[in-house]
PAZAPA-4460 file (N, C-alpha, C; in steps of 0.05 Angstrom, whole numbers, plus 32768, in hexadecimal, padded with zeros to 4 digits):
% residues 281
    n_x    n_y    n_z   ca_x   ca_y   ca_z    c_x    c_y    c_z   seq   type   mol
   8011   7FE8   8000   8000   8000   8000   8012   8019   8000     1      X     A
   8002   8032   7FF6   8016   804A   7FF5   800E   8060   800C     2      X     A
   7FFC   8055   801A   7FF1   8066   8035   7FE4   807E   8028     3      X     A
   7FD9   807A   800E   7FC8   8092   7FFB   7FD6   80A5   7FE6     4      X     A
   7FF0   80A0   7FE0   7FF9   80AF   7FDA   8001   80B2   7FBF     5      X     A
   7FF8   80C4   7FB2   7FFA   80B8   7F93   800D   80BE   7F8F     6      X     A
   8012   80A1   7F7A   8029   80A4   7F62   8045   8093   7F7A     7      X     A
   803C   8090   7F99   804F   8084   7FA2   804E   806A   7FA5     8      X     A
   805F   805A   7F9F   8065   803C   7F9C   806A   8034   7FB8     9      X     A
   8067   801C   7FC9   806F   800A   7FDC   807B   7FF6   7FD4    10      X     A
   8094   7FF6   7FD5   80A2   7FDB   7FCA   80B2   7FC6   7FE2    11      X     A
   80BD   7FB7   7FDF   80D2   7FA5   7FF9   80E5   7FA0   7FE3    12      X     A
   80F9   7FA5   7FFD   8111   7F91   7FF6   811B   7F8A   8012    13      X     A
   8130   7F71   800A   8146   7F6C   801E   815C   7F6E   8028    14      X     A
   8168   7F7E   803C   817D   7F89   803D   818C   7F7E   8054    15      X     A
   81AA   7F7E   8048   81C4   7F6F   8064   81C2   7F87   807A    16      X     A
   81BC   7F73   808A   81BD   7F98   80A0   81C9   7F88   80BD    17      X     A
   81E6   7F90   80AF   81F4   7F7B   80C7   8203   7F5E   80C7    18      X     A
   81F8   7F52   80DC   81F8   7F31   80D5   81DD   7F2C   80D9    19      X     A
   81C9   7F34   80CF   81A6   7F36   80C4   81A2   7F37   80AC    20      X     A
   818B   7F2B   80A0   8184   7F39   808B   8167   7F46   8092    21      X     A
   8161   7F56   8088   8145   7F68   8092   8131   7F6F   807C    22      X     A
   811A   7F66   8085   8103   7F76   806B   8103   7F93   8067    23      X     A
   8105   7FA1   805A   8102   7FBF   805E   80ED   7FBF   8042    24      X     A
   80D7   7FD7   804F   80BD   7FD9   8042   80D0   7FFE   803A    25      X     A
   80C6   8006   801E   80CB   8022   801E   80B9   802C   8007    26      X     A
   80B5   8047   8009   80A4   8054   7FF8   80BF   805B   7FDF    27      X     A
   80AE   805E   7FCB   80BD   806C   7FB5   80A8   8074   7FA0    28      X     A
   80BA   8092   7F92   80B2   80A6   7F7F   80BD   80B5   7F74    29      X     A
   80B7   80B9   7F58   80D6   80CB   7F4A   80E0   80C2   7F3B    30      X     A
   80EC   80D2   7F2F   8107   80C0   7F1D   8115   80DE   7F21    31      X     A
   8137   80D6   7F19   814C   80E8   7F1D   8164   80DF   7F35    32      X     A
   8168   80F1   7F3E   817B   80EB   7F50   8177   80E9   7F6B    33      X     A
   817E   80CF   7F6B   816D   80C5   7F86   8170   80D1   7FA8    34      X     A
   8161   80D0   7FAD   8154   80DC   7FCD   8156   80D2   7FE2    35      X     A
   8154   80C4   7FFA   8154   80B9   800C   8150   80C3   8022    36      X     A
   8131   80B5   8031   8129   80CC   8042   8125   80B7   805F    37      X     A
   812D   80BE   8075   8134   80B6   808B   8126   80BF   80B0    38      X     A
   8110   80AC   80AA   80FB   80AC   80C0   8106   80AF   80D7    39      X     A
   80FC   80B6   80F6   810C   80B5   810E   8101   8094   8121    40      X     A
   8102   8090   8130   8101   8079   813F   80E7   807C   8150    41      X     A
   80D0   806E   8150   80C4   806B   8166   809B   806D   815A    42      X     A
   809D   8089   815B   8080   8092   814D   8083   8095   8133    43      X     A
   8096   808E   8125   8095   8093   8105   809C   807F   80F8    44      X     A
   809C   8089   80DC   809B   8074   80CA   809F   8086   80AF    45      X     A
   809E   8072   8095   80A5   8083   807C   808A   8095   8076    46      X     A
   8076   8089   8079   805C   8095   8074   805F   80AE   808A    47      X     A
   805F   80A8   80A5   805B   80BF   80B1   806D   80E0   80AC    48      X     A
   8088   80DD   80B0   8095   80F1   80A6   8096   80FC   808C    49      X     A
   8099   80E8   807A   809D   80F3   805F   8080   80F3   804B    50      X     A
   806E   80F3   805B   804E   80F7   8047   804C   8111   8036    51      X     A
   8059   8124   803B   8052   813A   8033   806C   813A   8018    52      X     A
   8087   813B   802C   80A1   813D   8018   80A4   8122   800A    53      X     A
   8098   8111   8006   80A7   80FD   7FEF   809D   8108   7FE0    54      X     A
   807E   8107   7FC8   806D   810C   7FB5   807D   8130   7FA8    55      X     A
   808A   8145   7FC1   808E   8158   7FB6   80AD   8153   7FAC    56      X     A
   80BF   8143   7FC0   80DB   8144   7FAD   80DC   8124   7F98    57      X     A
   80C4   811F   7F90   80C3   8103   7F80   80BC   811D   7F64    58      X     A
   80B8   8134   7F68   80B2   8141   7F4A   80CE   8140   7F42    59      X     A
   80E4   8146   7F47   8103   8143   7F44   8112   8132   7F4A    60      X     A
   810D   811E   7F55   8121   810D   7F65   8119   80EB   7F5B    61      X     A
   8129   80DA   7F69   8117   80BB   7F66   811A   80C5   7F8E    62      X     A
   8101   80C4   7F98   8108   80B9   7FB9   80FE   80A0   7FBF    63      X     A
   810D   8097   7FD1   8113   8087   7FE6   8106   8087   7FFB    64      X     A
   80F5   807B   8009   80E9   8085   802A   80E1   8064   8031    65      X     A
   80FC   805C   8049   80F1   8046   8051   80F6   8045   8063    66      X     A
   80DD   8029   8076   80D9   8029   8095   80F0   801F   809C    67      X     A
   80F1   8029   80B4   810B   8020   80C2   810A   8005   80CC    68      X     A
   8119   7FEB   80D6   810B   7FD2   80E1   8102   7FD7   80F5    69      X     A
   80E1   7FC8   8105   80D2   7FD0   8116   80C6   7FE7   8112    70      X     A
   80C7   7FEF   80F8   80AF   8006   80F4   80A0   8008   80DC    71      X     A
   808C   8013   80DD   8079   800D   80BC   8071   7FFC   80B3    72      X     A
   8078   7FED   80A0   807B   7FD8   8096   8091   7FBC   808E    73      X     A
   809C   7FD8   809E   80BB   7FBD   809D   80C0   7FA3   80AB    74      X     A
   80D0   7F94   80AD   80CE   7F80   80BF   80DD   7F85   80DB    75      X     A
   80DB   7F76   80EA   80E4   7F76   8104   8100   7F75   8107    76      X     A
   811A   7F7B   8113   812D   7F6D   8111   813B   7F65   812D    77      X     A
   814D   7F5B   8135   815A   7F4C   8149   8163   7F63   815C    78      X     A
   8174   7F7D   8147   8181   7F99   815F   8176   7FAD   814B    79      X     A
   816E   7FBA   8163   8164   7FDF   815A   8178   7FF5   8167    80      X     A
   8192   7FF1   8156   81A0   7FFF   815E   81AE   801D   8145    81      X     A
   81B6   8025   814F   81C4   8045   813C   81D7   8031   8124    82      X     A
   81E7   8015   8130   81FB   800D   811E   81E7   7FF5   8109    83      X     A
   81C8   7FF0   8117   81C6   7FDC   8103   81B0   7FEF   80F0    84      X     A
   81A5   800E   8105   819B   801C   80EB   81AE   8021   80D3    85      X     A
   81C7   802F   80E1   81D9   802B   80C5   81E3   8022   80B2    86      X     A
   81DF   8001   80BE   81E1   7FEE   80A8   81CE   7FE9   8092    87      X     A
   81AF   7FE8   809E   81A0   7FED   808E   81A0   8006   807A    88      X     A
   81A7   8018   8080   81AB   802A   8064   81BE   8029   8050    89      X     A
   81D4   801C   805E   81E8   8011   804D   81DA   7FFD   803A    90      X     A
   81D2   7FF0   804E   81C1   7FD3   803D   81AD   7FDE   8023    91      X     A
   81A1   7FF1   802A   8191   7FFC   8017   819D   8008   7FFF    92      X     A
   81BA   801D   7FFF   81C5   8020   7FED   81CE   800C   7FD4    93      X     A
   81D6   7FF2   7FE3   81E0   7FE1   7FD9   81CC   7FD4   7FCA    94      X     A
   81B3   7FC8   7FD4   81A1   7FBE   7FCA   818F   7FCD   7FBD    95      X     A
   818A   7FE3   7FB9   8175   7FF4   7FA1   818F   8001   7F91    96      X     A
   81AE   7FF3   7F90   81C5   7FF4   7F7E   81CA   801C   7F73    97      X     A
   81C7   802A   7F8E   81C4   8048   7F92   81DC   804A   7F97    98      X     A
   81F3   8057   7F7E   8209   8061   7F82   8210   807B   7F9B    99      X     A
   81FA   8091   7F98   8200   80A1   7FA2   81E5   80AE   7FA2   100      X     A
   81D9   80BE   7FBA   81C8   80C4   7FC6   81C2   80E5   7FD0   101      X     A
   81AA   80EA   7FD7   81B0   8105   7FE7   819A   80F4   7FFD   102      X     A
   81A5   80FC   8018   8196   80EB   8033   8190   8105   8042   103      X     A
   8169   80FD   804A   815F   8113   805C   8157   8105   806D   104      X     A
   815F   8107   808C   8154   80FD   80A2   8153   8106   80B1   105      X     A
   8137   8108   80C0   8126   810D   80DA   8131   8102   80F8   106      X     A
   813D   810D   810D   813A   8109   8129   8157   80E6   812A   107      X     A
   814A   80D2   8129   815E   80C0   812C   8168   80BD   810D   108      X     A
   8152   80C2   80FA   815A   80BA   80DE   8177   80CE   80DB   109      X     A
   8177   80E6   80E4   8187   80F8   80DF   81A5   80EF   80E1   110      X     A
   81A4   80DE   8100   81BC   80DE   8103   81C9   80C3   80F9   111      X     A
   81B5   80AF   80EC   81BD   8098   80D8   81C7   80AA   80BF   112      X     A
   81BD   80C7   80B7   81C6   80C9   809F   81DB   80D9   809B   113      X     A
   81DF   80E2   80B7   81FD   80F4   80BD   8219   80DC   80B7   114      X     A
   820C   80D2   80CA   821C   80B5   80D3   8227   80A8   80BE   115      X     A
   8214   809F   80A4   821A   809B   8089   822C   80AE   807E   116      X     A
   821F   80C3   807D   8231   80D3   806C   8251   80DD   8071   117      X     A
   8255   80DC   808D   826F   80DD   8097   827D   80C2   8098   118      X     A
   826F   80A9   8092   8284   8096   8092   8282   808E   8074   119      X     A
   8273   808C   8066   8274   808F   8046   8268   80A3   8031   120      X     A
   8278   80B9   803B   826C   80D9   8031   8274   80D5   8011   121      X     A
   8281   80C3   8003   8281   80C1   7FDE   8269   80BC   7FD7   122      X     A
   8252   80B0   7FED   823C   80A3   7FE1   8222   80BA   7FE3   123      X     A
   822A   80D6   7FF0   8217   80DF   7FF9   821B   8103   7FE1   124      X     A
   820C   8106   7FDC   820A   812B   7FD0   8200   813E   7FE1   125      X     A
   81F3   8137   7FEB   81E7   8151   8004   81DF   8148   8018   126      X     A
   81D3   8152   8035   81CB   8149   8048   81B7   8160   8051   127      X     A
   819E   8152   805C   8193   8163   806E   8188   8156   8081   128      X     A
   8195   8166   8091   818A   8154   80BD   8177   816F   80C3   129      X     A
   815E   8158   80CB   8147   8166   80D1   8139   815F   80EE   130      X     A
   814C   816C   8104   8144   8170   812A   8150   8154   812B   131      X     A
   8169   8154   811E   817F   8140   8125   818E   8135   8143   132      X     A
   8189   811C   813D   8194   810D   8156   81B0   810C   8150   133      X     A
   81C4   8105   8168   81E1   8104   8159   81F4   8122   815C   134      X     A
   81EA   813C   815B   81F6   8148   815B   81F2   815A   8174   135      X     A
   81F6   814A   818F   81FA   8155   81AF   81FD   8142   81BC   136      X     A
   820F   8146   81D6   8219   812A   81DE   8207   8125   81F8   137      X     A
   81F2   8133   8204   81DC   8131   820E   81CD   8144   8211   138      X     A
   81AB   813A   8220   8199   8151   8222   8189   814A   8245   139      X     A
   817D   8156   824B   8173   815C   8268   8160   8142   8269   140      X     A
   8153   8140   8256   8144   8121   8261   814F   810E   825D   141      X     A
   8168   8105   825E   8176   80F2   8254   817A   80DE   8268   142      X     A
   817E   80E7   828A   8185   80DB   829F   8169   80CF   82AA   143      X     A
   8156   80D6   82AD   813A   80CD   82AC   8134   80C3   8298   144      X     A
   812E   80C6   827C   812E   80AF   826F   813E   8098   826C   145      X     A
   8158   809A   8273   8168   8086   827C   815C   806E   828E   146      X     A
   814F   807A   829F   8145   806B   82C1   8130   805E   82B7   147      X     A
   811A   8070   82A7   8103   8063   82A1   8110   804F   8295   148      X     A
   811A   8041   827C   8118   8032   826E   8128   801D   827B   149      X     A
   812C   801B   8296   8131   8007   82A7   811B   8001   82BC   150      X     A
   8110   8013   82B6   80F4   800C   82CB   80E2   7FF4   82BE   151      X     A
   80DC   7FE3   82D3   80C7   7FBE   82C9   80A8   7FCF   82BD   152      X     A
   80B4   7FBF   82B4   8091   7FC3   829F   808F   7FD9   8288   153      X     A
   80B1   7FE8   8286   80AA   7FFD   8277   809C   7FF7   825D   154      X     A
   80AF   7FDC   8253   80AA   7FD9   8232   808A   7FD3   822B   155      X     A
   807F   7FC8   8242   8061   7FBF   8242   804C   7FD7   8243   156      X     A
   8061   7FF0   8256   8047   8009   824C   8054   8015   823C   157      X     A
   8065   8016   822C   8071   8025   8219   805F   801F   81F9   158      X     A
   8055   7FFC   81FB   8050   7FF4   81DF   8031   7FFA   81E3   159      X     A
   8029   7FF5   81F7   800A   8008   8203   8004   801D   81F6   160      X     A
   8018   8032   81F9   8016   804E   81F9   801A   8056   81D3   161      X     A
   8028   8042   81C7   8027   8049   81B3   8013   803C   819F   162      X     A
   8007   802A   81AB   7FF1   8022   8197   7FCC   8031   81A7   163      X     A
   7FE0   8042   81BC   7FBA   804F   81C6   7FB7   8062   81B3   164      X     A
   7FA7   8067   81A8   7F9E   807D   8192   7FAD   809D   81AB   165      X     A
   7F96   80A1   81C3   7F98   80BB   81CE   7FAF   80BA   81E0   166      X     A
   7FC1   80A6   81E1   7FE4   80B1   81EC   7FF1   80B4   81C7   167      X     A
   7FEB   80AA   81C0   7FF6   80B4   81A5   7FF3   80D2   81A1   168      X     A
   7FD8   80D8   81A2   7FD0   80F8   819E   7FE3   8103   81B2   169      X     A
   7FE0   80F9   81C9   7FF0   810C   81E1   800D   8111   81D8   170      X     A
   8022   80FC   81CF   8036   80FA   81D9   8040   8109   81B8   171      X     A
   8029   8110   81A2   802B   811F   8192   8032   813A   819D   172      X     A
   801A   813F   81A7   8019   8160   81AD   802E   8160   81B9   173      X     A
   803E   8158   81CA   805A   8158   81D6   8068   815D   81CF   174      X     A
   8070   8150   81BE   8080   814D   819B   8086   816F   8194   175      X     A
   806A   8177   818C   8066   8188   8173   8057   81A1   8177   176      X     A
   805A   81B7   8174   8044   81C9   8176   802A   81CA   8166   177      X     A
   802B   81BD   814F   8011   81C1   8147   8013   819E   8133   178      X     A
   7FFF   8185   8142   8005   816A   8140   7FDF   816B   8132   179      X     A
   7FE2   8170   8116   7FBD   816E   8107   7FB8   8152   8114   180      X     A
   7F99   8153   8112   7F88   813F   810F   7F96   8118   8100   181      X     A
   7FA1   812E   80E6   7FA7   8118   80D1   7FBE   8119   80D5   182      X     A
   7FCF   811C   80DF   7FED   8112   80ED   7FE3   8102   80FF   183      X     A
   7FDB   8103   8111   7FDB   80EC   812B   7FC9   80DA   8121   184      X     A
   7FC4   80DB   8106   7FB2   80C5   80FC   7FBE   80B8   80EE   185      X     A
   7FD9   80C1   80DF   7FEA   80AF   80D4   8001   80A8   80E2   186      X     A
   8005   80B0   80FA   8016   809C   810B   8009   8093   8112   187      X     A
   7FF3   8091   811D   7FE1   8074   812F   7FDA   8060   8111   188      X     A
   7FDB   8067   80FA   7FDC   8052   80DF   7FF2   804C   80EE   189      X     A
   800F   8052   80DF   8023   8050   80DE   8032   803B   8103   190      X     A
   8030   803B   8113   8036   8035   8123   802C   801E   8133   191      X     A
   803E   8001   812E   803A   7FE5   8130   8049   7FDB   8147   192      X     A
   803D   7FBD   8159   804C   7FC1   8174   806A   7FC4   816E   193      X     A
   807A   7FB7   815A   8096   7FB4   8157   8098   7FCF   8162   194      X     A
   8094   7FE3   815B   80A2   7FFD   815C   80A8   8007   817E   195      X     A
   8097   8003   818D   809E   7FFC   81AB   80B5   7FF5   81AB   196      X     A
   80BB   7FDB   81A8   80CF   7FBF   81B2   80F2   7FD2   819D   197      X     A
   80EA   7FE2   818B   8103   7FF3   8178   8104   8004   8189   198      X     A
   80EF   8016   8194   80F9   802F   81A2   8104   8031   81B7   199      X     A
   80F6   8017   81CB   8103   8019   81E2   8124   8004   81E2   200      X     A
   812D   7FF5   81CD   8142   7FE5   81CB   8154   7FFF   81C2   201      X     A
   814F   8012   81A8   8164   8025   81A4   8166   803B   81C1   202      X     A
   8155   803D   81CD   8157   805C   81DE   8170   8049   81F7   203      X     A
   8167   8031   81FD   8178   801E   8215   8198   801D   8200   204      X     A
   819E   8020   81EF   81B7   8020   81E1   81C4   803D   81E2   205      X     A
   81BA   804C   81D8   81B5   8066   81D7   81B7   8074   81EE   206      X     A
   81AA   8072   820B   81AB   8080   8222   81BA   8079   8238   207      X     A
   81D7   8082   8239   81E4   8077   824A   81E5   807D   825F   208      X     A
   81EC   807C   8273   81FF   808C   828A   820B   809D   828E   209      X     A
   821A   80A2   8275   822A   80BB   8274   8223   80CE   825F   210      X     A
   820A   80C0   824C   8204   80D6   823E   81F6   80C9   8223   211      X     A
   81F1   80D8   8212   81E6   80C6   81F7   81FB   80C2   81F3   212      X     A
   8203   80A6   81E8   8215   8099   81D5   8218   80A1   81B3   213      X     A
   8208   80AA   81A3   820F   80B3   8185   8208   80D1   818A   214      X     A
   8228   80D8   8183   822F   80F9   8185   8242   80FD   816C   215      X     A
   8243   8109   8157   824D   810C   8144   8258   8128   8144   216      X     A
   825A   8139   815B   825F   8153   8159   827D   8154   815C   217      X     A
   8290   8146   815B   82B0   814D   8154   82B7   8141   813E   218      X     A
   829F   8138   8123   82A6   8134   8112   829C   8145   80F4   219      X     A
   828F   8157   80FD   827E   8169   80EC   8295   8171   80D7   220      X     A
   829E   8176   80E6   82BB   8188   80C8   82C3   8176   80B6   221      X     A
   82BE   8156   80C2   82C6   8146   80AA   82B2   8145   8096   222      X     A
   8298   8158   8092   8281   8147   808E   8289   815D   8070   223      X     A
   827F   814F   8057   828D   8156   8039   8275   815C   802B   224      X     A
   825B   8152   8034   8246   8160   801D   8236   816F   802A   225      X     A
   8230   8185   8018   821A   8198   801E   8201   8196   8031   226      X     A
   81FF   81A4   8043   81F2   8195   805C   81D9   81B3   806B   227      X     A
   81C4   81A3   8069   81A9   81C2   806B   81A2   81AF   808D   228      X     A
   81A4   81BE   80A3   8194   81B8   80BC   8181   81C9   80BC   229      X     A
   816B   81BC   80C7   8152   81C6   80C9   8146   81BE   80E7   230      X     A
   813D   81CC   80F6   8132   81CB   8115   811D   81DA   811B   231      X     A
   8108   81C6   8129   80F5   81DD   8137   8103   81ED   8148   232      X     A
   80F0   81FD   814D   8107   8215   8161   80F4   820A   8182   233      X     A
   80DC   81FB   8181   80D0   81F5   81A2   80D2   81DB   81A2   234      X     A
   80E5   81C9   8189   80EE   81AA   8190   80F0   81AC   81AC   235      X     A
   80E4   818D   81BC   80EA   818C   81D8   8105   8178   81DA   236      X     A
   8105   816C   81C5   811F   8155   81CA   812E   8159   81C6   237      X     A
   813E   8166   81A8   8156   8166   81A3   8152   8196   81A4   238      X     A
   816A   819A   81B3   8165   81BA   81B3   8168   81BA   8197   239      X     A
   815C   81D8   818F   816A   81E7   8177   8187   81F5   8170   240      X     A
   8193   81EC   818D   81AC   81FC   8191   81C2   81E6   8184   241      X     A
   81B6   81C6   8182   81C8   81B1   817B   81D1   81BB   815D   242      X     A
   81B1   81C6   8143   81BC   81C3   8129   81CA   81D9   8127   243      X     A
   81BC   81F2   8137   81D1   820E   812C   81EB   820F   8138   244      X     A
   81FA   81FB   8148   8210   81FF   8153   821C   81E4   8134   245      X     A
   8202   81D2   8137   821C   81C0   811D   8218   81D2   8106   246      X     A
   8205   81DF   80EE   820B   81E7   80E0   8222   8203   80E0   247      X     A
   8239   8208   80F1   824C   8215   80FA   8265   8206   80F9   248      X     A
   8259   81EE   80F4   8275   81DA   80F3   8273   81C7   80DE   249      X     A
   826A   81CE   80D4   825D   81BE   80BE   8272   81CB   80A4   250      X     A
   827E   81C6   8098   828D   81DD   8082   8280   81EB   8068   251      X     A
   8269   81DA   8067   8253   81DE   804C   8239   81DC   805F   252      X     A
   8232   81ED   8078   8214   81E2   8080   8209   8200   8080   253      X     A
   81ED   81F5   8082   81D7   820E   8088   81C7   8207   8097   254      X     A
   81C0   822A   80A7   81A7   8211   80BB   8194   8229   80BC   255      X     A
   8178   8214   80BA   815E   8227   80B3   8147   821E   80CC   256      X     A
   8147   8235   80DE   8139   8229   80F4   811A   8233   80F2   257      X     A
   8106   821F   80FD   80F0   8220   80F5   80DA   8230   810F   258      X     A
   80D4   8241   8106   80C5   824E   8120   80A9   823D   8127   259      X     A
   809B   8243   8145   808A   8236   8149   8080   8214   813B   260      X     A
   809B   8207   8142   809E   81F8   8134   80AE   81DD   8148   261      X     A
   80A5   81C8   8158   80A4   81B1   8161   80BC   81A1   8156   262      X     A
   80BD   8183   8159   80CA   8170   814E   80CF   8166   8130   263      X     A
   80B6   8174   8121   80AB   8160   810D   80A9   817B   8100   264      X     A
   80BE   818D   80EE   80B5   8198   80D5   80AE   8197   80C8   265      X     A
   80AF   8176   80AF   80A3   8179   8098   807D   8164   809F   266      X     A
   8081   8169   80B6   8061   8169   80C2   8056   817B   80D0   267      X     A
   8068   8190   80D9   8053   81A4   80E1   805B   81BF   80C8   268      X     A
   806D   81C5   80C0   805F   81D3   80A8   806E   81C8   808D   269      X     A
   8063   81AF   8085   806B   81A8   8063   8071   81B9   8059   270      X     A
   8066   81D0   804D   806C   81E2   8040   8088   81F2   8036   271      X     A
   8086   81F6   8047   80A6   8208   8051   80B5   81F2   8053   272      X     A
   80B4   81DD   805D   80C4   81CD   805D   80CE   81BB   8046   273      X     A
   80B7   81B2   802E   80C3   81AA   8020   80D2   81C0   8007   274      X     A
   80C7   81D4   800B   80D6   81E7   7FF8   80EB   81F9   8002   275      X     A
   80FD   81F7   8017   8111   81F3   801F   8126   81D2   8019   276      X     A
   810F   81C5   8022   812F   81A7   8010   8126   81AA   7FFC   277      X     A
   8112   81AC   7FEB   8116   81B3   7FD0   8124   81BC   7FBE   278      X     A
   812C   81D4   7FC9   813F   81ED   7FBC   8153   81E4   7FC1   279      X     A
   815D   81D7   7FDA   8173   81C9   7FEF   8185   81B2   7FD9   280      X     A
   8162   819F   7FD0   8171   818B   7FC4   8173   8190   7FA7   281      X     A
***
C-alpha cells in the first residue's frame, strides 16, 4: 500500500544489515537523482514524516523513504541499534545498486545520515539533518530517562502507550506545537507493537551514565558535502542550540531555524519546509 499517496510505490527488498538480513518496506517516487529520506525512531515511520516531502521532491528526484526495522512496515530485527541502523542504510545503498545519494533525516534518522556521510561521504552529495540526534553529547532528560528505562514493567507500558490512540495524541502535542488531527492519525496508522520493543532497545543503548553515546560533534569539519540544518526553535528534545552551533562547524553548512515550530518540521509546516530542501536539493 502507498498510505494514499499518489504516484507513490511501496516496494520490499532485502538488506545485510549486519550479521542479519532484514525486510525493509520503503516508499518510492521520481526519477533523477536519487534522494534518501530518513525517519526518527519510535512514533514514526516513512509514511509519517515524509507524507508531505516525498510526492514534492519525487517532481525532481527518484526518492527513497524507508521504514526503519521495527517500524512501518518493515520487519522486525534482532538489535535496534545506531550501528545496525547504519548498516541498514548501507544495506540499502547496496541493494537498490545507488552509487551516490543526497540523505535527509529526521531526529534519530539524522544522525544515521550524518554518521553515513562522515564515514562514507564519496557516496553522499548533500545532507540535510532535520532536529538532529548525534550532534550534543547530552540533554537534561537524559538521567531520568536513563532510570525509567530500567524501571519493571516499563516496556509493557511503553508498547500500551503507543498503540492507545489518546497517549499518542498526548505525547504528540509534547512533541510539537501544532500536531493536526491528520498527523496523529497517521502515526496511530503507522505505529505497530515492534516499534515499542525498537524504541525502548535503541534509547537503553543510547542512554548511558555518562551521557548519550552517538555524538558526532568533533567530527563536523571532517564532514565534505553540503549540509542545510533545520530545527524547531520550541523542539523539547534535541535544543536548537545543537544545529546552529553544528552548522558553525560544519565547513559547507547552513542552518534555517524554524519559528513556532516543535520536533517535526516537515509536519508542522510542509510548506516551508519542503521548499527549503527543495531549493537545498
Amino acid at each position: 500500500m502507498n498510505e494514499g499517496l499518489a504516484g507513490v510505490e511501496s516496494k520490499r527488498v532485502t538488506v545485510e544489515a549486519g550479521s542479519e538480513s532484514v525486510g525493509i518496506r520503503y516508499l518510492t517516487a521520481g526519477e533523477g537523482d536519487p534522494v534518501i529520506l530518513l525517519h526518527g525512531i519510535g512514533l514514526d515511520a516513512a509514511s509519517v514524516s515524509w507524507k508531505h516531502t516525498l510526492p514534492h521532491l519525487a517532481e525532481n528526484h527518484r526518492v527513497i523513504a524507508p521504514d526503519f526495522p521495527g517500524h512501518g512496515e518493515s520487519d522486525g530485527a534482532d538489535e535496534y541499534t545506531m550501528d545496525s541502523y547504519m548498516a541498514v542504510l548501507d544495506g540499502l545503498f547496496d541493494a537498490l545498486a545507488i552509487e551516490r545519494a543526497s540523505l535527509v533525516g529526521i531526529s534519530m534518522g539524522g544522525a544515521v545520515a550524518l554518521g553515513h556521510a562522515l564515514d562514507d561521504g564519496e557516496r553522499i552529495e548533500r545532507l540535510v539533518l532535520v532536529d538532529s540526534y548525534g550532534l550534543g553529547r547530552d540533554a537534561p532528560w537524559r538521567p531520568g530517562g536513563a532510570a525509567l528505562l530500567n524501571t519493571p514493567g516499563f516496556d509493557s507500558w511503553l508498547g500500551a502507550g503507543l498503540l492507545n490512540p489518546a497517549l499518542v495524541a498526548g505525547s504528540l502535542a509534547g512533541l510539537t506545537v501544532n500536531s493536526s488531527s491528520g498527523f496523529v492519525a497517521d502515526v496511530q496508522r503507522a505505529v505497530g507493537p515492534t516499534a515499542a520493543r525498537a524504541l525502548g532497545t535503541w534509547q537503553r543503548d543510547e542512554f548511558r551514565a555518562c551521557g548519550l553515546q552517538t555524538c558526532y560533534l568533533d567530527r563536523l569539519d571532517e564532514l565534505e558535502a553540503p549540509t542545510l540544518l533545520i530545527h524547531g526553535r520550541e523542539d523539547p528534545i534535541f535544543p536548537i542550540a545543537w544545529s546552529e552551533r553544528a552548522a558553525e562547524r560544519i565547513p559547507n553548512g547552513e542552518f534555517e531555524p524554524f519559528e513556532r515550530c516543535g520536533h517535526w518540521p516537515p509536519r508542522e509546516h510542509p510548506e516551508k519546509f519542503n521548499r527549503l530542501v527543495g531549493d537545498f536539493l
